[in-house]
mmCIF file of the C-alpha atoms, coordinates in Angstrom:
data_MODEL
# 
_entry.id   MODEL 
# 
loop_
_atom_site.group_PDB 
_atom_site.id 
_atom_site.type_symbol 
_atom_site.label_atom_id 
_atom_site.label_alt_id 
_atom_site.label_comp_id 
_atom_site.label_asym_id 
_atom_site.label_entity_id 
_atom_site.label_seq_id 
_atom_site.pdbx_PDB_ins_code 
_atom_site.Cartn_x 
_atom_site.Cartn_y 
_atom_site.Cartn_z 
_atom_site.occupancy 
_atom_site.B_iso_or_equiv 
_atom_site.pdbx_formal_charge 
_atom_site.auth_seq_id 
_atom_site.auth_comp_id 
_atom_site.auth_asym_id 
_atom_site.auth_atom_id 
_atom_site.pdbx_PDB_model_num 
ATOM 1  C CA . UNK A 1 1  ? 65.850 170.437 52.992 1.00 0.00 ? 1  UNK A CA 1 
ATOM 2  C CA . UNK A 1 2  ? 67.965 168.865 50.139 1.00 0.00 ? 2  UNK A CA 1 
ATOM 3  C CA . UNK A 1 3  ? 66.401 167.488 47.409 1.00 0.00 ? 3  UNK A CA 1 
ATOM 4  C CA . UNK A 1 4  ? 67.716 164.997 44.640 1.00 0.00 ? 4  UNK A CA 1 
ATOM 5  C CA . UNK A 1 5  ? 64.535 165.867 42.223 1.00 0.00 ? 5  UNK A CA 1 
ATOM 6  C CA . UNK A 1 6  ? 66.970 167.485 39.770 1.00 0.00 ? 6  UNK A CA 1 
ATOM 7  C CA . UNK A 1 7  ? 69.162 164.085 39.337 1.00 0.00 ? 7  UNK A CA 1 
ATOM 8  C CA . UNK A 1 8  ? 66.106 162.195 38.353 1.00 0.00 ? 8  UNK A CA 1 
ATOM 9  C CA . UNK A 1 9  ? 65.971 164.539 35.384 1.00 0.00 ? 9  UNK A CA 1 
ATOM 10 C CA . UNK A 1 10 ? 69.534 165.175 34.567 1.00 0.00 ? 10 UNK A CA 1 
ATOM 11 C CA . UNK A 1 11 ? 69.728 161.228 34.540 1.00 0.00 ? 11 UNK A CA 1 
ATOM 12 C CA . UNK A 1 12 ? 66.827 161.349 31.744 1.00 0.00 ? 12 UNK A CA 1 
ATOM 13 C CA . UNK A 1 13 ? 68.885 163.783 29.754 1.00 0.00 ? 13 UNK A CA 1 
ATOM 14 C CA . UNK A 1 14 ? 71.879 162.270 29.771 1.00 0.00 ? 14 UNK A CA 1 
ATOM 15 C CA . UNK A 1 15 ? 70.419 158.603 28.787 1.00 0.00 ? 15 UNK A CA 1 
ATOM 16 C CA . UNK A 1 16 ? 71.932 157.405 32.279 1.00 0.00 ? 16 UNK A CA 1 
ATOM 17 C CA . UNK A 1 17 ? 69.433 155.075 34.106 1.00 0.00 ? 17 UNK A CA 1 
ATOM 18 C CA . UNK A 1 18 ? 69.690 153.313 37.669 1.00 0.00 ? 18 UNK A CA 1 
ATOM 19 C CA . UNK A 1 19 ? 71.137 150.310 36.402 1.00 0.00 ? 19 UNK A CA 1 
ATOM 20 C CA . UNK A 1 20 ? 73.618 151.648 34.765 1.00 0.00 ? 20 UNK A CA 1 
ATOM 21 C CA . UNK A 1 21 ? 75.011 153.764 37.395 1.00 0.00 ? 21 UNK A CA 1 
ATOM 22 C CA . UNK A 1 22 ? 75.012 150.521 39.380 1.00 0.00 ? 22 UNK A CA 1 
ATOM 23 C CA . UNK A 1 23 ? 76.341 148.066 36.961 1.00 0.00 ? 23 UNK A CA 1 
ATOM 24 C CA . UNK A 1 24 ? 78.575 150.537 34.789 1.00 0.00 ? 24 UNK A CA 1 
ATOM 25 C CA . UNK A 1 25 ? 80.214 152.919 37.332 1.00 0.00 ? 25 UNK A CA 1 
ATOM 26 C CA . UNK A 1 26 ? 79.693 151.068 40.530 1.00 0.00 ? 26 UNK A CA 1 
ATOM 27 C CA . UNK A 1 27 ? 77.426 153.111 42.598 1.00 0.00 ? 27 UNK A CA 1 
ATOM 28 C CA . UNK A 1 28 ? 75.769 151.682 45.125 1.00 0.00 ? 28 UNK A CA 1 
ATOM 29 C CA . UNK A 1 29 ? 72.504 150.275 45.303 1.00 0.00 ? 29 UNK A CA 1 
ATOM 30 C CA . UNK A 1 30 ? 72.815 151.597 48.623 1.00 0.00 ? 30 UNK A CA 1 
ATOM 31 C CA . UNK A 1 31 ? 73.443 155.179 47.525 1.00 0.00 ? 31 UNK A CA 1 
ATOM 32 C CA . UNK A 1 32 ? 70.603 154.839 44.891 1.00 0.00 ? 32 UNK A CA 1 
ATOM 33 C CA . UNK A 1 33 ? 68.383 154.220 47.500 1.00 0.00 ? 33 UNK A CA 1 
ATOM 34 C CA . UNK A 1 34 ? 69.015 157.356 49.956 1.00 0.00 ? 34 UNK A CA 1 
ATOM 35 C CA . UNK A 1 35 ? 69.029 159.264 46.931 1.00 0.00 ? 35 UNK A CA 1 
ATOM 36 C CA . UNK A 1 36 ? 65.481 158.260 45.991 1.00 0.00 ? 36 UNK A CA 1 
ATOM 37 C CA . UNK A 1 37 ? 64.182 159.089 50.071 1.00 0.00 ? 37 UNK A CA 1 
ATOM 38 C CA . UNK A 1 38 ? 66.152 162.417 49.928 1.00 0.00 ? 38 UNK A CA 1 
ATOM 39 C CA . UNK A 1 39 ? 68.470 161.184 52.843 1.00 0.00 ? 39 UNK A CA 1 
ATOM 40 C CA . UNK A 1 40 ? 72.478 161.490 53.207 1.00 0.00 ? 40 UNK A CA 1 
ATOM 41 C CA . UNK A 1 41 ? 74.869 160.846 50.681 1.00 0.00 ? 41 UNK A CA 1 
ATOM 42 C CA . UNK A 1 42 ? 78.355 162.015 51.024 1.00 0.00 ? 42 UNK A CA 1 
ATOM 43 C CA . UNK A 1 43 ? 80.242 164.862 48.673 1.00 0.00 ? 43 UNK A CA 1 
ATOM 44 C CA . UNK A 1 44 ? 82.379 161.885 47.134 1.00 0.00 ? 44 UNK A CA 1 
ATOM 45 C CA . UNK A 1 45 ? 79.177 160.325 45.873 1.00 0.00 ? 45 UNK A CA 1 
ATOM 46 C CA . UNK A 1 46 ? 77.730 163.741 44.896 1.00 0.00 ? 46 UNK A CA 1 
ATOM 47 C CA . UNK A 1 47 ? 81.562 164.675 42.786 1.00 0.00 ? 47 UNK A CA 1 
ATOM 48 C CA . UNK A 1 48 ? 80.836 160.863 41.162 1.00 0.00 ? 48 UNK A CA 1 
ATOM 49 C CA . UNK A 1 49 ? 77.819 161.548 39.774 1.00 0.00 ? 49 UNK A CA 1 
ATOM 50 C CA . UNK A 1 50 ? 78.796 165.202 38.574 1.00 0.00 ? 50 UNK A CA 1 
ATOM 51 C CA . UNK A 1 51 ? 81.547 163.082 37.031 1.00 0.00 ? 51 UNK A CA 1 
ATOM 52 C CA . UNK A 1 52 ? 79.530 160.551 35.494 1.00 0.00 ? 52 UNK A CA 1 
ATOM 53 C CA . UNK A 1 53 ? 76.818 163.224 34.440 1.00 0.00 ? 53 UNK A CA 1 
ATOM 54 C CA . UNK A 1 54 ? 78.866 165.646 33.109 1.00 0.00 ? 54 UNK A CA 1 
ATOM 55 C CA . UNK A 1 55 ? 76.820 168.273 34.735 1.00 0.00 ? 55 UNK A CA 1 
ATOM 56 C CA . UNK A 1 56 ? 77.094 170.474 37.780 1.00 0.00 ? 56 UNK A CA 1 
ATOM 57 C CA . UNK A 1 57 ? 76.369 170.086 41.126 1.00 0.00 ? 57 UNK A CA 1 
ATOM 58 C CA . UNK A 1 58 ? 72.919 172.442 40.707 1.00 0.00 ? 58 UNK A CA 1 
ATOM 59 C CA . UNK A 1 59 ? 71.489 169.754 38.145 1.00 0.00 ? 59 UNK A CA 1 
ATOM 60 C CA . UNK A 1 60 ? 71.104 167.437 40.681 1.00 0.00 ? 60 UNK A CA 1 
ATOM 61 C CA . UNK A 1 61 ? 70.516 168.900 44.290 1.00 0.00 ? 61 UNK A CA 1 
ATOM 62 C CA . UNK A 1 62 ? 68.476 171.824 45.594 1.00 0.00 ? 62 UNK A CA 1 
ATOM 63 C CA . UNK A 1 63 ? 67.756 173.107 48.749 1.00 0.00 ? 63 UNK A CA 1 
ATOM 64 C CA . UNK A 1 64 ? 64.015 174.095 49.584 1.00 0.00 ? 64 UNK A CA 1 
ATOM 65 C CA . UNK A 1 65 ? 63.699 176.367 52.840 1.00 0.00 ? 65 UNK A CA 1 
ATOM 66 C CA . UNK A 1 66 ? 61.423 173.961 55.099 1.00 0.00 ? 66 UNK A CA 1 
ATOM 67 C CA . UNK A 1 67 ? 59.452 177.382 56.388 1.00 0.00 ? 67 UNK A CA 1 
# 
């Protein structure tokens, strides 16, 4: 399973909240949303927030085996 756990706290570090993604860079509310219930988001929206973040991609998904 892929997780988004990481982002929450890479967002903390960074000073970047919800709204701001939103208001400032223009992600979806949308996107915010399946982030938050671990669902799809595409690699475009995954590069953004790398962008945005300055961080890599492993500060804000992991994969946890599901056995």
């Amino acid at each position: 399973m892929i997780t988004y756990n990481k982002l929450w706290d890479t967002m903390k570090e960074k000073g970047v909240s919800q709204y701001r993604l939103i208001k400032d860079y223009g992600v979806s509310a949308g996107q915010i949303g399946r982030l938050k219930k671990n669902g799809y988001v595409s690699t475009h929206t995954l590069e953004r927030l790398c962008e945005i973040l300055k961080c890599n991609i492993e500060d804000i998904v992991q994969y946890i085996s599901e056995q």
